[in-house]
C-alpha positions in Angstrom: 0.0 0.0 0.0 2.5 2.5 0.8 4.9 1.7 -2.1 1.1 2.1 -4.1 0.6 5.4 -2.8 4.5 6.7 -3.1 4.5 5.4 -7.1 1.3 6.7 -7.9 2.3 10.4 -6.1 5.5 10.2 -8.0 3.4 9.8 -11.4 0.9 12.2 -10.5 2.9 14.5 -9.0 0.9 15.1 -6.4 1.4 15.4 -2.9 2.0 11.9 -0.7 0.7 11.3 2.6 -0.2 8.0 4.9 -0.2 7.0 7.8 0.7 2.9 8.8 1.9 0.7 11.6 5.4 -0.8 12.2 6.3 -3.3 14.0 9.5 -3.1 16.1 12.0 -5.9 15.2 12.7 -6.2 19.0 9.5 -6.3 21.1 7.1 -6.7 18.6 5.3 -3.7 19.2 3.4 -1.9 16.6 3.7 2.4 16.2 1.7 4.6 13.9 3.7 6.6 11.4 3.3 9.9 9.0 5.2 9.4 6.0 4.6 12.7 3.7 6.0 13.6 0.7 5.7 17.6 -1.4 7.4 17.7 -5.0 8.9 20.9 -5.4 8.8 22.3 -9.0 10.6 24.8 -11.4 9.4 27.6 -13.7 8.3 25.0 -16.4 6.5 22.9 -14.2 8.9 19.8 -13.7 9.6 18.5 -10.1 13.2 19.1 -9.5 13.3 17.4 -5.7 10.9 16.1 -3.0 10.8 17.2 0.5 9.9 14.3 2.8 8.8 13.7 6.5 8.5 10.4 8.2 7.5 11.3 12.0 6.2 8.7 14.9 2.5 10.0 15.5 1.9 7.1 17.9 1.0 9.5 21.0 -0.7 11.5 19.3 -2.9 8.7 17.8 -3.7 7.0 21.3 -4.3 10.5 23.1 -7.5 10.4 20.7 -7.3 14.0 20.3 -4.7 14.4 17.4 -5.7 17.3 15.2 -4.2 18.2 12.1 -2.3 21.4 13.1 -1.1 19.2 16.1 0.6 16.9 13.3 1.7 19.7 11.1 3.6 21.2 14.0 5.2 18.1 15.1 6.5 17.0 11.8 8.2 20.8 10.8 9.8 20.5 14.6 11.5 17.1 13.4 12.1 17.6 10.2 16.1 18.1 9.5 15.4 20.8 6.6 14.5 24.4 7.9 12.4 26.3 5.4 10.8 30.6 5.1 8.7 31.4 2.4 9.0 34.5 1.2 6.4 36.8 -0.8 6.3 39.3 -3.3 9.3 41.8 -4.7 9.4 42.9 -1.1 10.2 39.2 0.3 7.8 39.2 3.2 7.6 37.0 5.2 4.8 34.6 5.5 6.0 31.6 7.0 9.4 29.7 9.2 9.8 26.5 10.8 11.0 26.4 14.4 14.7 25.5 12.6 15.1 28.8 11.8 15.1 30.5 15.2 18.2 28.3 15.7 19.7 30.4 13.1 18.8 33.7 13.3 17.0 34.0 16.6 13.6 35.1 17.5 12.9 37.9 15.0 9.2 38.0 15.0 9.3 37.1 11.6 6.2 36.9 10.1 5.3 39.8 8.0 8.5 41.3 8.2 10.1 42.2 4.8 14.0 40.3 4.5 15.2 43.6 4.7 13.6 44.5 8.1 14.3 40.6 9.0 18.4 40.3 8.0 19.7 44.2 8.1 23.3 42.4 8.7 23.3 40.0 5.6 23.2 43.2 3.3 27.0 43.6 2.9 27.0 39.7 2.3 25.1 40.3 -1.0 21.8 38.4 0.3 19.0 40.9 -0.8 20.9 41.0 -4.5 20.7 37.0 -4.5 16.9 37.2 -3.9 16.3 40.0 -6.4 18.4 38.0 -8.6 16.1 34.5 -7.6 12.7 36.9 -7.4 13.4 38.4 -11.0 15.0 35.7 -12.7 13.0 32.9 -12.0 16.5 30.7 -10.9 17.6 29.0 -8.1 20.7 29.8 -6.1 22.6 27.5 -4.1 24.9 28.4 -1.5 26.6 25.0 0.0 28.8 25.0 3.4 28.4 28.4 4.6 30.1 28.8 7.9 28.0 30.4 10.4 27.1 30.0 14.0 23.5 28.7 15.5 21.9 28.6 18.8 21.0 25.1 19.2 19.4 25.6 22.4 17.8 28.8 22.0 20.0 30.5 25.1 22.6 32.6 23.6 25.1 29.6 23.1 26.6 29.6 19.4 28.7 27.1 18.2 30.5 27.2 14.6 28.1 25.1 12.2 28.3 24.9 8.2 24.8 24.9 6.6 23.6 24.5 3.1 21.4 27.2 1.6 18.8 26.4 -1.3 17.1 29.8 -2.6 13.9 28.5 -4.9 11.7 31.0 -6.5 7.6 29.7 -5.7 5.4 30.1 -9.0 1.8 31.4 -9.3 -0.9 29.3 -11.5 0.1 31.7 -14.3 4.1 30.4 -13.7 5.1 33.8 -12.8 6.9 34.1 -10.0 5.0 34.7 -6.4 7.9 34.3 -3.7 10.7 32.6 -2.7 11.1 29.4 -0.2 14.8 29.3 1.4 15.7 25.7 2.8 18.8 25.2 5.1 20.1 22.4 6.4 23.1 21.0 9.1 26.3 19.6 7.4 28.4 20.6 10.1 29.2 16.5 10.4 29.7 15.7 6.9 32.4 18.7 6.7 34.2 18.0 9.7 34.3 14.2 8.6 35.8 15.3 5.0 38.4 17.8 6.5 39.7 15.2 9.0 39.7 12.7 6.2 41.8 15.1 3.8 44.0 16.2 6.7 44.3 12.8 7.2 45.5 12.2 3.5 47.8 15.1 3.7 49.9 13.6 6.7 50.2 9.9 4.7 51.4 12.1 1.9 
């Protein structure tokens, strides 16, 4: 069933979304789980990634009061991927995951322009790359940019290197609404490369 429903999204192109049991190899317990699925698309209408979830909802499920805003809420708090949408030539904006405090702080950011939001990222060329994505139509990748995050929301920053995607969001009419900005943690995968090439550098 879910292989069904994950084949016939994919052809579609259509949102995925169920909810199963699984059985844990050990006790032999059963859990519920979310598994959810959103195609992202470019200017010409062709899915260029997906964005997945898979969350256990089994609490939720057996508290008999799960809503859907309760599920919404608990998958964007787990999921690895921090996203903001952006709208209009102004880049307001209209929506963050919890991720992103861990970046930038508590900003009060909804219905801020990026401008209002970021004042500090202007001399690093940021509201040029969103004119550029807003304008353009083109997404912009920025990989391994070294900044520092607040993991545990108390003023504590620790040195992290994070990928940024910059994807423009299209209107029925494929013109260009907004932008959606996704970020997430390779801190360990860039830590594990540079020990690995300082490693090759000594053998050398």
């Amino acid at each position: 069933m879910v292989l069904t429903s994950w084949h016939n999204a994919v052809a579609s192109g259509s949102s995925f979304e169920i909810e199963y049991r699984i059985r844990h190899h050990i006790d032999g317990s059963y859990r519920w789980f979310l598994d959810r699925g959103l195609p992202m698309r470019d200017s010409d209408g062709n899915i260029t990634l997906w964005i997945g979830t898979y969350t256990d909802i089994d609490d939720q499920k057996n508290q008999g009061d799960y809503r859907e805003d309760d599920r919404l809420e608990s998958i964007l708090r787990l999921a690895p991927v921090h996203l903001c949408m952006l709208h209009g030539p102004d880049h307001v904006c209209q929506y963050v995951t919890p991720g992103v405090y861990k970046l930038y702080g508590n900003r009060n950011y909804i219905g801020r322009s990026a401008r209002e939001l970021w004042p500090e990222l202007e001399s690093l060329g940021f509201f040029d790359l969103l004119h550029e994505v807003y304008t353009k139509g083109r997404t912009v990748y920025i990989n391994e940019f070294r900044t520092q995050i607040d993991d545990e929301l108390n003023g504590k920053l620790r040195d992290a290197y994070i990928n940024f995607k910059y994807q423009p969001l299209f209107d029925s009419t494929s013109c260009v609404e907004g932008i959606i900005i996704s970020a997430i943690e390779v801190t360990s995968l860039v830590r594990a490369r540079q020990r690995a090439e300082a490693l090759a550098k000594g053998e050398s």
